[in-house]
C-alpha positions in Angstrom: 35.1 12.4 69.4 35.4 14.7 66.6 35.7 13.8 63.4 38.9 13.8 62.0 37.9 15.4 58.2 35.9 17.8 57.7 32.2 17.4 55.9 31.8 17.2 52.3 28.2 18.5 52.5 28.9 21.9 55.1 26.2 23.9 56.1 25.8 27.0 54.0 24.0 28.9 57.3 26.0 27.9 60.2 24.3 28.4 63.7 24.7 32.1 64.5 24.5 30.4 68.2 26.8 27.3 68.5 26.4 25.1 71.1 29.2 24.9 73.6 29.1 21.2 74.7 27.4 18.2 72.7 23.8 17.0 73.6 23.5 14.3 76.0 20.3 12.7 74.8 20.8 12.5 71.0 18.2 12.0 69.1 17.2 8.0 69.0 16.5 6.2 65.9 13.6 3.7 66.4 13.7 0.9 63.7 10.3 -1.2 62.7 10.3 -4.7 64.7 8.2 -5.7 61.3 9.4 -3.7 58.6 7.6 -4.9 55.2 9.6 -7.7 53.0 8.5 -6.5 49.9 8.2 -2.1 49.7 5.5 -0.7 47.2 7.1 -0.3 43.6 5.1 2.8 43.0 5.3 4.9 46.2 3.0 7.7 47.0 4.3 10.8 45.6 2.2 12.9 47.5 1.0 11.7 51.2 -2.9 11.9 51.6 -4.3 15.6 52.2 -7.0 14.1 54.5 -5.5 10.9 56.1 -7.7 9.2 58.6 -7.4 10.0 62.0 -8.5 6.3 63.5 -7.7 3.6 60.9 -10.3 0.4 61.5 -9.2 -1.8 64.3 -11.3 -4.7 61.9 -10.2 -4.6 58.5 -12.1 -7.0 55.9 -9.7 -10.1 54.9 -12.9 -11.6 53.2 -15.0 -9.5 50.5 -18.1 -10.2 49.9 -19.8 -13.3 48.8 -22.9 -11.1 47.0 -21.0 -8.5 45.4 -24.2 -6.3 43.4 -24.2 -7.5 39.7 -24.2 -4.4 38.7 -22.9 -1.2 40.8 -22.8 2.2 40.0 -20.4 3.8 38.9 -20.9 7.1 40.8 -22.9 6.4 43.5 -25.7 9.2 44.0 -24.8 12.0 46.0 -28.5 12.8 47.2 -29.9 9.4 47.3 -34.3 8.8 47.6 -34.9 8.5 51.3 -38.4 7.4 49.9 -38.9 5.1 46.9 -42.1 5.8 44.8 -45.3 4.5 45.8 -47.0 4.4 42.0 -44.0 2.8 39.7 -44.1 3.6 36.5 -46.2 1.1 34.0 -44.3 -0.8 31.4 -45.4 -2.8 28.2 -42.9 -5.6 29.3 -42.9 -6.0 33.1 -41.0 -7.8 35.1 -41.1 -11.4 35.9 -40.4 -10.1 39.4 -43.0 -9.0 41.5 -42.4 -5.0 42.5 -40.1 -4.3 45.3 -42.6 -4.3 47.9 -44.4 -7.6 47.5 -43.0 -11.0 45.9 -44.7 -14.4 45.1 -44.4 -17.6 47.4 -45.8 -20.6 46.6 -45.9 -24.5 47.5 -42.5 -26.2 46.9 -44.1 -29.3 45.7 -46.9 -31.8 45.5 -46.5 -32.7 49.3 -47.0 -29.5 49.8 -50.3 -28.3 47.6 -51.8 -32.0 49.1 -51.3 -30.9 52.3 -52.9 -27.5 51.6 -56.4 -27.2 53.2 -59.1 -26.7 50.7 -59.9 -23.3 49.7 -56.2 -22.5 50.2 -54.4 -20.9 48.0 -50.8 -22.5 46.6 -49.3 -19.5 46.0 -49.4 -15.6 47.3 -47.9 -12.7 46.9 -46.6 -11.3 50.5 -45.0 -7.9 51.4 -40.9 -8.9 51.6 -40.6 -7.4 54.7 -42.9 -9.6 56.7 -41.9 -12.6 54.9 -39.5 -15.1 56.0 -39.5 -18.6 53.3 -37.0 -21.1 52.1 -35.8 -21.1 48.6 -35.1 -23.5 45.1 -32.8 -22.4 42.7 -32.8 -23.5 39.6 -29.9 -24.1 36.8 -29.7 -25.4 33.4 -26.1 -27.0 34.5 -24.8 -28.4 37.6 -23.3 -25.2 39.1 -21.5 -27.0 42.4 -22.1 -30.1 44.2 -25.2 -28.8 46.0 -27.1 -28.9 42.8 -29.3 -32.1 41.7 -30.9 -33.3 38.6 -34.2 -31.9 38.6 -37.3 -34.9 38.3 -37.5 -36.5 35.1 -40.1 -34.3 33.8 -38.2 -31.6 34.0 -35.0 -32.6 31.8 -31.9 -30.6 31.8 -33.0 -28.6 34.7 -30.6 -28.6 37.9 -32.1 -27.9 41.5 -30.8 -26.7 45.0 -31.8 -25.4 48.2 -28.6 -24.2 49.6 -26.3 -21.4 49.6 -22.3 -21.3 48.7 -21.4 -22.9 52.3 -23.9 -25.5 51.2 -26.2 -25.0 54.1 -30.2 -25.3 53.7 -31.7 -21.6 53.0 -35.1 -22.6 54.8 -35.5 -19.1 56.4 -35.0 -16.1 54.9 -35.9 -12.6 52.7 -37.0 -12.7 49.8 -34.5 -10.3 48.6 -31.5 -12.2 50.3 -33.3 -15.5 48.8 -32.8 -13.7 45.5 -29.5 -13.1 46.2 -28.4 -16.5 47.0 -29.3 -17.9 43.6 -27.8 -15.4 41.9 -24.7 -15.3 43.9 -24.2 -19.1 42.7 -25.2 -18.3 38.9 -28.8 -19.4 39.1 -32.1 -18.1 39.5 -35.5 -18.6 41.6 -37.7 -21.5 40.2 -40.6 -20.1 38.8 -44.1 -21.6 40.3 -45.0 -24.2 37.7 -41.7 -25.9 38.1 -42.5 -26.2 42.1 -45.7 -27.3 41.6 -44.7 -29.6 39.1 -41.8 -31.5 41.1 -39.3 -30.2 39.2 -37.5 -28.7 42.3 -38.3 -31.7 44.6 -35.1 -33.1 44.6 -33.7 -30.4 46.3 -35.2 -31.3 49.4 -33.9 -29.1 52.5 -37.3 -30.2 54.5 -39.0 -27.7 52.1 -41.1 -29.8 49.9 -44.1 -29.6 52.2 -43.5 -25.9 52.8 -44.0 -22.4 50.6 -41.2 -21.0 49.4 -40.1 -17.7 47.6 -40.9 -17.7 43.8 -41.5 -16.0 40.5 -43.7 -16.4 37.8 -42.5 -18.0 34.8 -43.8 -18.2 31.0 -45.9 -21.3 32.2 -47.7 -19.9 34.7 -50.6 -17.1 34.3 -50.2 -14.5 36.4 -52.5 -13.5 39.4 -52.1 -9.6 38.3 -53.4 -10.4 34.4 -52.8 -7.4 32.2 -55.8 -4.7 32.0 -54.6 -4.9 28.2 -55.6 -8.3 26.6 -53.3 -9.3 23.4 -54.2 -11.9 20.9 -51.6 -15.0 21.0 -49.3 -15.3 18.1 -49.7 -19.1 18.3 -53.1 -20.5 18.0 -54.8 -23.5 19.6 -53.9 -26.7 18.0 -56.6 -28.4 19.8 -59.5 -25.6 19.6 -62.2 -26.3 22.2 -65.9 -27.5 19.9 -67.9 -25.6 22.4 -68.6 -21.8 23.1 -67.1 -20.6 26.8 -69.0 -20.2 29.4 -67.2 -17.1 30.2 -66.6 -16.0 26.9 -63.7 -12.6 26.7 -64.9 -8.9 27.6 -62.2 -8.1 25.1 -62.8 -10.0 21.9 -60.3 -10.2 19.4 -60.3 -7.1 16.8 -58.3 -9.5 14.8 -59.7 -13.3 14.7 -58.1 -15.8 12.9 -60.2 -17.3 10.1 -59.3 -20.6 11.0 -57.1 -23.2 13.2 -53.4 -23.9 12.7 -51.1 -26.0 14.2 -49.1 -25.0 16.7 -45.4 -25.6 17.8 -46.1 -24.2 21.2 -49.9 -25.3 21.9 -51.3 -23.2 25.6 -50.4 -25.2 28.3 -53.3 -23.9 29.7 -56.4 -24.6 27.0 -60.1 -23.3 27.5 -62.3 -25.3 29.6 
């Protein structure tokens, strides 16, 4: 059926070598069963010089629940296949243990009275061979999971479970990290474990060790080589001389008591 007016839009080149009968299998045009209901308002203006050759048969629907806090923003191109062995020293270290080791220590009471004698309440163990429940701890009730905290510990907001709300009684210490974080909190430092504070949180963990950090009201097991004089001093000063009097005296005594606003939790014996 030819048509019966000629093209507006003619070939300038025509074929130097016409056909003499049309084709018998034109060419088919397949149409989309699914085509999209709403098309891109900024298409592509170039395609992709490199597209891939096997798109994922498993895309992601859900990201992640522990996005990193802080990512780069150009990730290295010739990342450390070795982390250093010797970190660097620092005047303020971290609350943290290093990456290599982190604290544990006893959830609770229950747990330090059912500690055999000689024992001790807390440790620091190498995070790759341990495996220890958790207690975040908030100054606000971040979800539903969290509880008030003991009465000794006012304002303080406890929990043992992740964002599905399920009891984190196994697991890294870096993915125990995570958790807390990943809900807005933090790990609860040793004294407030030892003290009941995190109790409430239950989980079956209150006789159990679980991961930890060291807090201002706890001394440290690794004390600094580097003693510093305290900037508050003793409102109750002990009337009798130590029996294991400091290797490092003061080079700067004070001449005399004063009162204190925050007195050592921990006073001479």
């Amino acid at each position: 059926t030819p048509s019966l007016a000629p093209s507006s839009e003619p070939s300038k080149m025509p074929s130097a070598t016409p056909s003499r009968a049309p084709t018998k299998q034109p060419i088919a045009i397949i149409l989309t069963s699914a085509p999209t209901k709403k098309p891109t308002a900024a298409p592509s203006k170039m395609p992709s010089s490199e597209p891939s050759l096997i798109p994922s048969a498993f895309p992601t629907y859900v990201p992640s629940r522990s996005p990193s806090l802080q990512p780069s923003l150009v990730p290295s191109s010739k990342p450390s296949l070795m982390p250093t062995s010797v970190p660097s020293e620092s005047s303020m270290p971290s609350l943290v243990p290093t990456v290599g080791e982190a604290l544990i220590a006893c959830a609770s009471q229950k747990c330090i009275e059912r500690t055999p004698i000689g024992d001790p309440v807390t440790n620091v163990v190498p995070v790759e061979e341990g495996i220890y429940g958790i207690r975040c701890c908030a100054d606000s009730q971040l979800n539903a999971a969290f509880v008030a905290a003991n009465s000794q510990c006012p304002g303080l907001w406890v929990s043992s479970r992740d964002i599905d709300g399920e009891c984190v009684r196994e697991t890294t210490y870096h993915n125990g990290l995570s958790v807390c974080q990943s809900l807005g909190a933090r790990l609860c430092t040793v004294q407030e474990n030892l003290n009941d504070c995190s109790r409430p949180a239950k989980c079956s963990l209150n006789e159990n060790k679980v991961w930890t950090v060291y807090g201002d009201d706890f001394p440290s097991t690794h004390p600094s080589f580097s003693p510093a004089p305290s900037v508050f001093s003793s409102e109750v000063p002990s009337t009798a001389a130590s029996n294991k009097p400091s290797t490092f005296p003061s080079a700067v005594p004070s001449l005399g008591p004063t009162s204190s606003s925050a007195p050592s939790a921990f006073p001479s014996a």
